[in-house]
C-alpha positions in Angstrom: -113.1 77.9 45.2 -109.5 78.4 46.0 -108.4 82.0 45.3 -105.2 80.9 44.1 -106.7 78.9 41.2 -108.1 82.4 39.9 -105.0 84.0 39.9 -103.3 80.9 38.4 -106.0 81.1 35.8 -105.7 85.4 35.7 -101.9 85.1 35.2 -102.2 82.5 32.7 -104.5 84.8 30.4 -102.0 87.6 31.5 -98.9 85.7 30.0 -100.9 85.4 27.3 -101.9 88.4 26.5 -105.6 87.2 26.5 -109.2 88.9 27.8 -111.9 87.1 28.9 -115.7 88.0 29.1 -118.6 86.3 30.4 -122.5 85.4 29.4 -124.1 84.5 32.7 -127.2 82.8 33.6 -127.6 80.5 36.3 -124.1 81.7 37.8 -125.9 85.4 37.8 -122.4 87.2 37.6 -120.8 84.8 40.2 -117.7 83.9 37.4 -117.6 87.6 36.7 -117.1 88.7 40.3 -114.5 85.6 41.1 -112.8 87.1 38.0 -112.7 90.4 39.5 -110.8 89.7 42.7 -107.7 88.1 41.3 -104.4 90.3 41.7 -104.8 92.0 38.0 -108.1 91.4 37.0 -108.1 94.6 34.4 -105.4 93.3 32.8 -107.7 90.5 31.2 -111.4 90.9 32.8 -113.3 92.6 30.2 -116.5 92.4 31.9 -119.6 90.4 31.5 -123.9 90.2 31.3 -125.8 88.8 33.5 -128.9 87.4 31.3 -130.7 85.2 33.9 -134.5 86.0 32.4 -134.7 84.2 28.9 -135.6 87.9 27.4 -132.6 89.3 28.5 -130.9 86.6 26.1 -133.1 87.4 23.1 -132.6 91.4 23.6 -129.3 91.6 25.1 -127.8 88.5 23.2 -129.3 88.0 19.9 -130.6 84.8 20.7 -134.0 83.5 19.0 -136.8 83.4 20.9 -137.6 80.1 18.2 -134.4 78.6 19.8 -134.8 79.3 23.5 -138.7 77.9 23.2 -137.1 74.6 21.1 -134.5 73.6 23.8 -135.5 75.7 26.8 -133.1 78.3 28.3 -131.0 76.3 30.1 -129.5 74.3 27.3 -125.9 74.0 25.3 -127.9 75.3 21.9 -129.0 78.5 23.9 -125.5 78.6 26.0 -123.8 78.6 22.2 -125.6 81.6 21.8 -125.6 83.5 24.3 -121.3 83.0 24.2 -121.5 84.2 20.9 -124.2 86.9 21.5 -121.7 88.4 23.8 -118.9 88.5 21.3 -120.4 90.9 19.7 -121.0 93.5 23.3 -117.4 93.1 24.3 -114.3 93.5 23.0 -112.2 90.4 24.3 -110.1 87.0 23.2 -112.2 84.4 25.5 -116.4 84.9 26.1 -117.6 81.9 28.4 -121.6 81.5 28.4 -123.3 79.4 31.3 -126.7 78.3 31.5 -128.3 75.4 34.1 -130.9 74.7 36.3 -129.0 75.8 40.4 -133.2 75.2 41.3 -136.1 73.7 40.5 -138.6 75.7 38.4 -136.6 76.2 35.3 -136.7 73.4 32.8 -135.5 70.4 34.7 -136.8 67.0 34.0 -135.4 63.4 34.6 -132.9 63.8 32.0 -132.3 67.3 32.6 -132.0 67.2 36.8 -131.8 70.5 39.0 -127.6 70.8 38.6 -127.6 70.0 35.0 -125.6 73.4 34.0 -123.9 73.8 30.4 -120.8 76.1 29.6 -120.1 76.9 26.4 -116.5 78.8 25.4 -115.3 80.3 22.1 -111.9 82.2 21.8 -111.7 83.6 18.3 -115.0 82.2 17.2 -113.5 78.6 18.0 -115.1 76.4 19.9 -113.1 75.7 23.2 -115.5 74.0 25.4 -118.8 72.5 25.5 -119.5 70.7 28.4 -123.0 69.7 30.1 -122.0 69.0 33.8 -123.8 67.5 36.8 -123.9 68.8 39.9 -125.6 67.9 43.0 -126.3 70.3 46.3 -127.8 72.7 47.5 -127.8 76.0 44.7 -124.6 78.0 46.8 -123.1 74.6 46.1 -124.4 74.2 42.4 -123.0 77.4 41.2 -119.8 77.5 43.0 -118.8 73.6 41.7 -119.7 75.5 37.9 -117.0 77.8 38.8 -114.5 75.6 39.9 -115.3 73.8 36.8 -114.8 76.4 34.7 -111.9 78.0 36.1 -110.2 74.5 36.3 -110.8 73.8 32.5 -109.4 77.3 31.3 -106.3 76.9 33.4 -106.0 73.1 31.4 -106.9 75.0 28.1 -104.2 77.7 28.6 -101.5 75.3 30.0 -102.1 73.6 26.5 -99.6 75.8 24.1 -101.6 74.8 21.3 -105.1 75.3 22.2 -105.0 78.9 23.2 -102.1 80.6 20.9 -102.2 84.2 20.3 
């Protein structure tokens, strides 16, 4: 991941006047600590949870144990909740929730391949994103292609006057 792209995407939310906060699974704080290390992170980096055991979701995020044992934890239902879980631990504008499989021994079968990973993104209790995503490699190369991807759609959803006003 370039650095610059996490500045471009730190100014953006600065020019903004936005905050961002992440729910963190298979990326185990990795978008949290990329946040952190672009010029002015506490201008918009609000801080995050890393929920990487299923339980941590239910008790930390208020998602169902029903839910997570219906789709697995590594699925857009349980990423939807753990985004919205966190909304309600943090005080910020943007929460972003990731959940995939980086390994096998999670909850991967053929339609649901080790680098399967799902972000979920709300800003306002608006959806912003929802993507399932592929990618292959080793798990160092899983979770940093997830950032990239992240980081790269929130600079195209802030560039867009219309999807991200105050």
């Amino acid at each position: 991941m370039k650095k610059d792209l996490i500045n471009q995407c730190g100014q953006l939310l600065i020019e903004k006047g936005l905050t961002i906060a992440f729910a963190e699974s298979a990326t185990a704080g990795r978008l949290a600590s990329e946040f952190s290390l672009a010029t002015d992170a506490g201008k918009f980096l609000q801080g995050g949870v890393v929920c990487y055991d299923a339980r941590l979701k239910e008790y930390l995020l208020d998602v169902p144990a029903q839910q997570i044992k219906e789709f697995t934890p590594e699925s857009p239902e349980v990423t939807r909740s753990i985004t919205l879980g966190l909304s309600k631990l943090i005080d910020a504008d943007i929460f972003i929730g990731v959940t995939g499989l980086t390994c096998p021994g999670g909850s991967e079968k053929p339609e649901k391949p080790v680098g399967t990973m799902f972000i979920h993104a709300v800003k306002n209790g608006k959806q912003l994103l929802a993507s399932r995503i592929w990618f292959g490699g080793s798990q160092e190369a899983i979770v940093a292609a997830t950032v990239d991807y992240v980081v790269r759609q929130l600079i195209t959803l802030l560039s867009e006057s219309d999807s991200v006003k105050i």
